[in-house]
C-alpha positions as CSV (number, residue, x, y, z in Angstrom):
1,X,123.8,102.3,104.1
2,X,123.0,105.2,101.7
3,X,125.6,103.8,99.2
4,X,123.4,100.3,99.4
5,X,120.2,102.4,98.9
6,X,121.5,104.5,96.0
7,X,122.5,101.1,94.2
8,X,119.2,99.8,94.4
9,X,117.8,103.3,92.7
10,X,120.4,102.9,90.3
11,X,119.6,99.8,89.4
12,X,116.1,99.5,89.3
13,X,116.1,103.4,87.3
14,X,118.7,101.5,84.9
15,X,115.4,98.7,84.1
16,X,113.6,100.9,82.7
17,X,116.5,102.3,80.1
18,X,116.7,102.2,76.6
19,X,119.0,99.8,75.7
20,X,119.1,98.4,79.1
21,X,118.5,94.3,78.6
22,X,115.8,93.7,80.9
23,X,116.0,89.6,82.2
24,X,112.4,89.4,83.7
25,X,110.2,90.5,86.7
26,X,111.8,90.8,90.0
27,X,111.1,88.1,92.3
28,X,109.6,88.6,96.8
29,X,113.5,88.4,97.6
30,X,114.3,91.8,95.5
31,X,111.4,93.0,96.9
32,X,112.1,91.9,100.5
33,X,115.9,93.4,100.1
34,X,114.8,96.5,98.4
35,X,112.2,97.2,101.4
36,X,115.0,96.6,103.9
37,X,117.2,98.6,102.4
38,X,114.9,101.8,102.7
39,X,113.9,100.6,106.3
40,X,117.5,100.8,107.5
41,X,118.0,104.3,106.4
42,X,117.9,106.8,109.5
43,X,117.2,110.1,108.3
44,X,117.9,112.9,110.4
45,X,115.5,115.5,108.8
46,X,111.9,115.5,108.0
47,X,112.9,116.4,104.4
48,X,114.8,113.3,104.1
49,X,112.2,110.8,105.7
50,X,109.8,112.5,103.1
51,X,111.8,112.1,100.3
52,X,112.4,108.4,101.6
53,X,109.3,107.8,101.6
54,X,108.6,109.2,98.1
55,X,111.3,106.7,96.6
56,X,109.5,104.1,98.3
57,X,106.4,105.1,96.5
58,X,108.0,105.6,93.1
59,X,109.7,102.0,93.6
60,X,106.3,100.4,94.6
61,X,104.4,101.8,91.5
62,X,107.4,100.4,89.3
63,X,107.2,97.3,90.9
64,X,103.9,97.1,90.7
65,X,103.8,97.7,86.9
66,X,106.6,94.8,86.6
67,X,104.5,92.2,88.7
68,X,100.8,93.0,89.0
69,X,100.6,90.4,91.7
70,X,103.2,92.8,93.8
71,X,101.3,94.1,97.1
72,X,102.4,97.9,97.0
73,X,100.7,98.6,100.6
74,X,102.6,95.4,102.2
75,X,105.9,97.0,100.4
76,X,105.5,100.5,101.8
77,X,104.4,99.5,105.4
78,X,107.6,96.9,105.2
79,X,109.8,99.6,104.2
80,X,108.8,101.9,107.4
81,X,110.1,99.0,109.7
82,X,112.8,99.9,112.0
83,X,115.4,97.7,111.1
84,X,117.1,96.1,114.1
């Protein structure tokens, strides 16, 4: 799971670049898999929730910035989901 989530950061940190060939705006599926992805991590420190939780910010406000139709508050709360 962390190696999943780390990938994601990777990726979406690599967007912004210089030199990195950007191909558009994400679309609700990166979104959707992105938000998953945080909701399936199971920290086991209240450092680590936090600092969770502060990626999920920083990736909201990015994605926000890339699609201004992006719902940052439906993204957060989807990314606190317990994932079954």
């Amino acid at each position: 799971m962390v190696y999943r989530f780390a990938w994601v950061f990777h990726c979406v940190a690599c967007m912004s670049r210089p030199g990195v060939v950007y191909l558009g705006m994400l679309s609700k599926k990166h979104y959707v898999a992105v938000a998953k992805i945080i909701a399936a991590q199971c920290p086991t420190s209240v450092e680590a929730r936090q600092a969770i939780e502060q990626v999920a910010n920083d990736l909201a406000s990015y994605f926000q910035e890339d699609n201004p139709s992006f719902d940052s508050g439906r993204f957060e709360e989807a990314c606190k989901k317990k994932v079954a």
